[in-house]
Every structure is written in C-alpha cells, then in structure tokens.
FILUMKOL-27376 format. One line per field, with one value per residue (C-alpha): residue in three letters; x, y, z; residue number from 1. Coordinates in pm, 1 decimal, m for minus. Layout:
! FILUMKOL-27376
code <- ALA,...
xx <- X,...
yy <- Y,...
zz <- Z,...
pos <- NUM,...
//
This chain:
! FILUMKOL-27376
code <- UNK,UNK,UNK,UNK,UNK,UNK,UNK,UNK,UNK,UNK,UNK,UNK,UNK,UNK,UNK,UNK,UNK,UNK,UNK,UNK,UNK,UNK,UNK,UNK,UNK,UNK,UNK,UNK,UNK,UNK,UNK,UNK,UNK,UNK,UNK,UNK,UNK,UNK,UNK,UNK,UNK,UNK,UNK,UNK,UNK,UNK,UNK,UNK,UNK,UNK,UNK,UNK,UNK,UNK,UNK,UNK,UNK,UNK,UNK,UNK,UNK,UNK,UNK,UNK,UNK,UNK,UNK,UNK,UNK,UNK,UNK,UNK,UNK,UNK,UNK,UNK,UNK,UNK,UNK,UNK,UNK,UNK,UNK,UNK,UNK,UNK,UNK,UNK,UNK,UNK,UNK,UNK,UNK,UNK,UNK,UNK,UNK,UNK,UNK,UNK,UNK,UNK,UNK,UNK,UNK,UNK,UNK,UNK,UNK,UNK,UNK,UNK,UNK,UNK,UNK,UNK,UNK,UNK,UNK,UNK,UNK,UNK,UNK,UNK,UNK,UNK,UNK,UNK,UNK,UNK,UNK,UNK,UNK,UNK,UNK,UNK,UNK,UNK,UNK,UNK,UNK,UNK,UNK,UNK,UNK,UNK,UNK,UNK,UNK,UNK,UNK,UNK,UNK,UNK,UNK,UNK,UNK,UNK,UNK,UNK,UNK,UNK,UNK,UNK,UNK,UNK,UNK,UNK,UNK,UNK,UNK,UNK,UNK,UNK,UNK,UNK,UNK,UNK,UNK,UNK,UNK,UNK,UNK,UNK,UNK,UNK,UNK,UNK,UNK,UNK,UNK,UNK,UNK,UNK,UNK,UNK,UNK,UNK,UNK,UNK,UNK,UNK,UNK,UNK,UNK,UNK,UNK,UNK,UNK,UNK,UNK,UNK,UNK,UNK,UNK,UNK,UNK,UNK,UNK,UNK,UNK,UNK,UNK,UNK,UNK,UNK,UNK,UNK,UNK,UNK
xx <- 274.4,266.1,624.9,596.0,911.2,923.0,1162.6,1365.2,1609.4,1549.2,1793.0,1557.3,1694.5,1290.0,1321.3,1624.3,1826.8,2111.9,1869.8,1670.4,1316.1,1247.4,1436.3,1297.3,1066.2,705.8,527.5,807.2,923.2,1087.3,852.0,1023.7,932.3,613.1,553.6,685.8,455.0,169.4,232.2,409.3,2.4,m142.2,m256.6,m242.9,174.0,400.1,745.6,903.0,1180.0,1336.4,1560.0,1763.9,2070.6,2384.0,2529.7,2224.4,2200.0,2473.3,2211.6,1918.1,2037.6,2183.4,1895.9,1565.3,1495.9,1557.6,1333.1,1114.6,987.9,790.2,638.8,742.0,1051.3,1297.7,1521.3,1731.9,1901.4,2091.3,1864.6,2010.9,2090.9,1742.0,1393.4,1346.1,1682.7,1595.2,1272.6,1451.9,1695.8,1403.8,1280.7,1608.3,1616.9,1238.3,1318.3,1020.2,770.2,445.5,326.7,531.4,352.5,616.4,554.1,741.5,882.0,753.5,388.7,315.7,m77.3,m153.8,m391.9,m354.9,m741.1,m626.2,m297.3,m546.9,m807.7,m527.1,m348.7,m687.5,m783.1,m435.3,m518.4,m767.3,m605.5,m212.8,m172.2,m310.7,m228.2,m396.3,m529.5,m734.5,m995.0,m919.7,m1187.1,m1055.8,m1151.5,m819.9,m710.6,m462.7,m223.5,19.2,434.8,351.4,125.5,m195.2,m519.0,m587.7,m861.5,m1023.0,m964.6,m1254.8,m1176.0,m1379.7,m1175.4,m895.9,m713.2,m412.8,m149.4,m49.2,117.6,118.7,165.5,99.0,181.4,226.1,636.4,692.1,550.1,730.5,1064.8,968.0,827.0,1153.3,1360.6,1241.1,1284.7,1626.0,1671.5,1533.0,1677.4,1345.0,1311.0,900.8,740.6,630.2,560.9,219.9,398.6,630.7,344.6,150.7,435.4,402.9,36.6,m60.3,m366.3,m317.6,m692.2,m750.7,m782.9,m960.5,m755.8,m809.9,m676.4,m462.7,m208.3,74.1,394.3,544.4,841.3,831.2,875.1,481.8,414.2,601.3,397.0,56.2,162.5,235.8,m92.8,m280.3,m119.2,m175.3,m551.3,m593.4,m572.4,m269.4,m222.0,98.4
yy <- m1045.5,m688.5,m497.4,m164.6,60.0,359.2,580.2,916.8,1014.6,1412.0,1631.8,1846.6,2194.0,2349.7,2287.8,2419.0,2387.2,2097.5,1796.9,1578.6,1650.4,1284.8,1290.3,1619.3,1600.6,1556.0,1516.4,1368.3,1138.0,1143.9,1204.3,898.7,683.8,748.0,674.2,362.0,279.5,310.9,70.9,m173.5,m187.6,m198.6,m565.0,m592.3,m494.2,m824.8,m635.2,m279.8,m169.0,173.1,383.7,651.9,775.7,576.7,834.9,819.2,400.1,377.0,618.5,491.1,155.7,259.3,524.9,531.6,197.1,65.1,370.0,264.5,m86.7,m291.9,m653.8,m686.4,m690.8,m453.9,m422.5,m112.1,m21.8,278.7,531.1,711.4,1049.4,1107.0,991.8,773.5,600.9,519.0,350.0,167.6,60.9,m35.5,m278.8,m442.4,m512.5,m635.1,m919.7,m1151.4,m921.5,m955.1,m638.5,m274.9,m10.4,300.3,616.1,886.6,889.2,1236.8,1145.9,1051.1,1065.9,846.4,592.7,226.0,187.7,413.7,204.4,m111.5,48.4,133.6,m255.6,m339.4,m100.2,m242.3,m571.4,m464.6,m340.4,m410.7,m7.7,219.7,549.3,693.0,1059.9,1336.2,1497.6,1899.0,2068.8,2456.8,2666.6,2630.3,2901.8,2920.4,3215.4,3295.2,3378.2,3732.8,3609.2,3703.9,3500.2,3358.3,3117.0,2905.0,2506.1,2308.7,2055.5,1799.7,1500.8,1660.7,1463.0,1528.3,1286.9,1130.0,796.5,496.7,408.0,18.6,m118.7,m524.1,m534.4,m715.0,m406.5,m137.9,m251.3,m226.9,68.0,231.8,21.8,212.8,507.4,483.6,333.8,675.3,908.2,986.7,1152.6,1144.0,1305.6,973.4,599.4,632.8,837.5,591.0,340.0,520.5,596.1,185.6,231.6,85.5,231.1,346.1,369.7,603.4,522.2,815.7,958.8,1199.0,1556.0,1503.5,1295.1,1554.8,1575.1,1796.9,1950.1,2319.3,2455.4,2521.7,2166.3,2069.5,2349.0,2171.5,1869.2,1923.5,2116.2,1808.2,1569.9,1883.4,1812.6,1419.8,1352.8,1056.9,869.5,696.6
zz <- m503.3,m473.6,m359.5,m271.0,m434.9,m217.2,m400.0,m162.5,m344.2,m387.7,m287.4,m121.9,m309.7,m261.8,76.5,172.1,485.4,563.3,632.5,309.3,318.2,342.5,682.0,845.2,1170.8,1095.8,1456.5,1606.0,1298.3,960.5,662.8,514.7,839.8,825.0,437.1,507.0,806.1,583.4,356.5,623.0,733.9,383.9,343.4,m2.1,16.7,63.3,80.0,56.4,m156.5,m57.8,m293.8,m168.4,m259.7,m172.7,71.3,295.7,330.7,619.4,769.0,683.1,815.8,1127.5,1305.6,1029.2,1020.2,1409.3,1484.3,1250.4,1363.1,1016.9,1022.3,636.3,425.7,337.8,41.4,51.7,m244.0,m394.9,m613.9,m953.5,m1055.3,m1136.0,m991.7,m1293.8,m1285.7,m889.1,m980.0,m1230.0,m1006.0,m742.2,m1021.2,m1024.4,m650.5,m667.3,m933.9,m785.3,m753.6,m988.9,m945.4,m797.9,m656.2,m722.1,m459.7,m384.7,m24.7,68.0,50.9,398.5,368.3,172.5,335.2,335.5,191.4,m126.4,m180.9,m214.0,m422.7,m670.0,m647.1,m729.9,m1003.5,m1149.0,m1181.1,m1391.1,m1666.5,m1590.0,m1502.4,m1256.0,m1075.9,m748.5,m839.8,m757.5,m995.1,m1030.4,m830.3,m868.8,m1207.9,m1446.2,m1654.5,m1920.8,m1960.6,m2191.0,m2133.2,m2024.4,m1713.5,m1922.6,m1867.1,m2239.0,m2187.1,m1948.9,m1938.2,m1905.7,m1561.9,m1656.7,m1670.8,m1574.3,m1263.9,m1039.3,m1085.9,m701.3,m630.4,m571.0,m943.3,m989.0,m1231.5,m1374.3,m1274.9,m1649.0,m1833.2,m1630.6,m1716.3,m2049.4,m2008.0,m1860.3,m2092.4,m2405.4,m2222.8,m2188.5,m2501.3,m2649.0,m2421.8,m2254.1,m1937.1,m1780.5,m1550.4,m1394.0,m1447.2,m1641.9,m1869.5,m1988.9,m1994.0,m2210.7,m2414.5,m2483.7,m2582.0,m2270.2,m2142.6,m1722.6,m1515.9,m1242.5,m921.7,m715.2,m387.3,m182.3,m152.3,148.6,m5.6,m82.9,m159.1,81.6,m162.9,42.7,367.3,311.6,216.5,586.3,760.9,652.5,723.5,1059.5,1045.5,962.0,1246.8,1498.7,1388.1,1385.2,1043.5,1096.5,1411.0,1364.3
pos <- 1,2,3,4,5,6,7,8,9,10,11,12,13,14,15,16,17,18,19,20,21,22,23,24,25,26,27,28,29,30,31,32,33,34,35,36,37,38,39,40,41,42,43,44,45,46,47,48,49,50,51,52,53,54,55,56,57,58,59,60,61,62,63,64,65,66,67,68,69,70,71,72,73,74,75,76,77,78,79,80,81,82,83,84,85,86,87,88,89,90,91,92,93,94,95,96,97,98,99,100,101,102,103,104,105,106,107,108,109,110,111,112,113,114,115,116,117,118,119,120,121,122,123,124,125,126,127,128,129,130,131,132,133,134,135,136,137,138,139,140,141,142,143,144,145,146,147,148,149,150,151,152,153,154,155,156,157,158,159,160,161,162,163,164,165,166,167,168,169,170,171,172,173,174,175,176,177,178,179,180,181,182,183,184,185,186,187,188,189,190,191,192,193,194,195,196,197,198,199,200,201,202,203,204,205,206,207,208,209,210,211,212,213,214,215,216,217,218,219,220,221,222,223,224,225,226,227,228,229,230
//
C-alpha cells in the first residue's frame, strides 16, 4: 500500500504577503487543494497524509478540506520546525503504509501518470524520485559572479517530488539523520546517505514548486491556458 505524505508546512517568507503560499488562490482554489486532488485520482495512492503546521489544522479542517471533496483517506497531522522534521512526523502518522510517496504541497502539476511511473520505478529498487533532466547550458562561476567553467549537463537531473520510497528504509533513513545532526535537502539525500541507491523517474518540466510571486504568476498562466482542468 502506497500513502501519499503531502507535506505544507513553509512559512511562505519568498512569497510574501499575510496568506501561506499553500493556501493562496490558484484559478479559483488553494495551491494545497489542488495538490491534493491529484493524487486523490492517482490509482496507485491508497491514502493521503497531510503535514502542516499545527496552527493551520483548525483551518485546514474547517474550510480546505469540505471545499475540497476526496474519495480516499485523510490523516492530518502537525508538521515540525523544519521540512524534514514534518516528513518525519508524516511517517509516524502513516504507521501501515508499505511504501510513502513524500511531495511537497506547493507542486500542483504534477500529473497523476508521473506519480505512478515513480511508485513503480520504486518498487524496483526500494527508492525513487520524479525528476527532470537539465536541458539549459550550465555554467559555473566563482564568489565574484565570474563565469569559471562550463558544466557538462549530461546526466545532470532536476530534483522534483514525489519521492517514494519503501516506508521501512525512510525511517531509517531520517533516523540516522537525526541521530547525526543532519539536515538534507530532501529524502534521496538521506537515502543515499544509507548507501542506498535512489533511480530516476523522468517528469516533466511543468511540475514546479511555486515558492515566488513569479512561480504563482505562471501558474495561473498555465490554468489560463488548459494545462490543469481541476
């Protein structure tokens, strides 16, 4: 069984203004709302688990979620102080799941066919992460702003979410994290930082995470030109 942990806890400080960005309009509903959707319709999801901060569930409770109708499950449960401390958290409230699929609440365009491919590209191998492969030319610079070098993109890939991963070797992945005091950038990190290997799982380019008032602005670009329905 696959349990999706949809983590919102970001304060939002990029964006600005007095609203999360998780919660701000996108075509008429929350980001958040329509993460969630997507994965409500993703076949190869049995429940949901949301993080967000504990301030936010009364909330969350009370206007999100009855405006938000889902055929599956819902665990709510109160993030952390950090991203990494809400997944963990989110791993706690999904004690019977066999297999998590962490993504970050703000990443609304993700498609239902690219959470699957990645579930599947898990099973695999016990790790996966959805990604894109770096199309632009890369260039190094130094602290000054000065080109140095160019980076050859060749196997170079954007890091997205979903994240799946086998639930049994994410905790221990996040328990040896804390153990040492680490803090990563995301859930492959700390698996690798087991030795466990983590396959790609191609995405497409579409699935942002809107973080800025320009990240919103596409967005709203995108529904404006078909490119989500719900």
């Amino acid at each position: 069984m696959v349990t999706a942990l949809i983590v919102a806890g970001g304060s939002g400080v990029r964006m600005g203004g007095a609203v999360r960005k998780q919660y701000m309009d996108l075509g008429g509903k929350p980001v958040l709302a329509r993460t969630l959707h997507v994965f409500d319709t993703c076949p190869d999801i049995a429940r949901i688990v949301l993080a967000a901060p504990a301030g936010d569930l009364p909330y969350i409770e009370s206007v999100l979620l009855p405006g938000t109708p889902l055929e599956k499950e819902l665990r709510l449960t109160a993030g952390g102080s950090t991203r990494q401390d809400s997944v963990f958290n989110g791993l706690l409230a999904a004690k019977d799941a066999d297999w998590v699929a962490v993504h970050d609440g703000v990443r609304p365009f993700v498609t239902a066919a690219e959470i699957s491919a990645c579930v599947q590209t898990a099973r695999e191998c016990g790790a996966a992460m959805l990604a894109s492969p770096v199309h632009e030319t890369v260039w190094r610079a130094d602290a000054e702003g000065f080109v140095v070098e160019g980076v050859d993109r060749s196997g170079l890939w954007l890091a997205q979410t979903p994240q799946v991963f086998e639930r049994g070797l994410l905790v221990r992945a996040h328990l040896r994290a804390r153990e040492e005091g680490c803090q990563g950038t995301d859930d492959a990190g700390l698996v690798l930082r087991l030795g466990h290997p983590v396959r790609v799982a191609p995405g497409g380019r579409n699935n942002v995470k809107i973080t800025t008032p320009a990240d919103l602005e596409w967005a709203r670009g995108m529904l404006e030109a078909g490119g989500k329905e719900y």
